[in-house]
C-alpha positions as CSV (number, residue, x, y, z in Angstrom):
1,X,101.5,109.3,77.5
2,X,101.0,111.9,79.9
3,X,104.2,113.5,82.0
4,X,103.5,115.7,84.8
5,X,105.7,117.9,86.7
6,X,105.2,120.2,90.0
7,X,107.2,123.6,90.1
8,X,106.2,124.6,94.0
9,X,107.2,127.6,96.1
10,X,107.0,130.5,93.2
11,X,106.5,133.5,94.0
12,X,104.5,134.6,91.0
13,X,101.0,135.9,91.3
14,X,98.7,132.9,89.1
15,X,97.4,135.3,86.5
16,X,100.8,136.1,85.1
17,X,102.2,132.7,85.5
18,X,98.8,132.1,83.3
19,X,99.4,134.6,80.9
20,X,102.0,132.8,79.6
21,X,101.6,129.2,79.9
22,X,98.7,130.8,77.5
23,X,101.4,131.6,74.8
24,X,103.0,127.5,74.9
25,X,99.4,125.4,75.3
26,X,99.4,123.2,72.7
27,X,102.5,124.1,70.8
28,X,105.6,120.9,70.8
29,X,108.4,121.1,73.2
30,X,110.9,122.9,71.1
31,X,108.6,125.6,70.1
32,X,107.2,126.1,73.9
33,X,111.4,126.2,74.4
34,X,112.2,128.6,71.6
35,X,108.9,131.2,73.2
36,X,110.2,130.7,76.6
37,X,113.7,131.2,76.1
38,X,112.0,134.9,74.4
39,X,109.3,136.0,76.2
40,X,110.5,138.9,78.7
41,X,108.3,137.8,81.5
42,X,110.0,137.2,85.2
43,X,107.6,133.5,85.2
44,X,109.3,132.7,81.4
45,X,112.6,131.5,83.1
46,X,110.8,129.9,85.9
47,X,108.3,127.8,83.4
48,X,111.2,126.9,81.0
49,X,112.9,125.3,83.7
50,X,109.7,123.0,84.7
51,X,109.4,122.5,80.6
52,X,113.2,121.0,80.5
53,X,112.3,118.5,83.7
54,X,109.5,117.6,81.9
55,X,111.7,116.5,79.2
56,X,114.2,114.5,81.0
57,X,111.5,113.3,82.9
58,X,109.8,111.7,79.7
59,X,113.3,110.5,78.4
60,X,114.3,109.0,82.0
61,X,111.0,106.9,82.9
């Protein structure tokens, strides 16, 4: 099943948003999670919030 989310309005240049959706491609929920909540980037905190409506998301519908 595929879940789909839409984070709009951020105010981070693509590339860098890119650089580190990069680092959680492919890699399960909690381990995306655990890099998120360690990665210094500003678009970490930003992406790990989208990640955790994904969730609920899946769990609601």
């Amino acid at each position: 099943m595929l879940i789909k989310a839409k984070l709009k309005h951020l105010r981070i240049a693509p590339r860098k948003v890119r650089l580190v959706t990069g680092l959680i491609r492919g890699k399960s929920t909690e381990k995306a999670e655990a890099i998120l909540d360690f990665t210094p980037q500003r678009s970490s905190k930003q992406l790990l919030k989208l990640l955790k409506s994904v969730i609920a998301n899946a769990k609601n519908n």
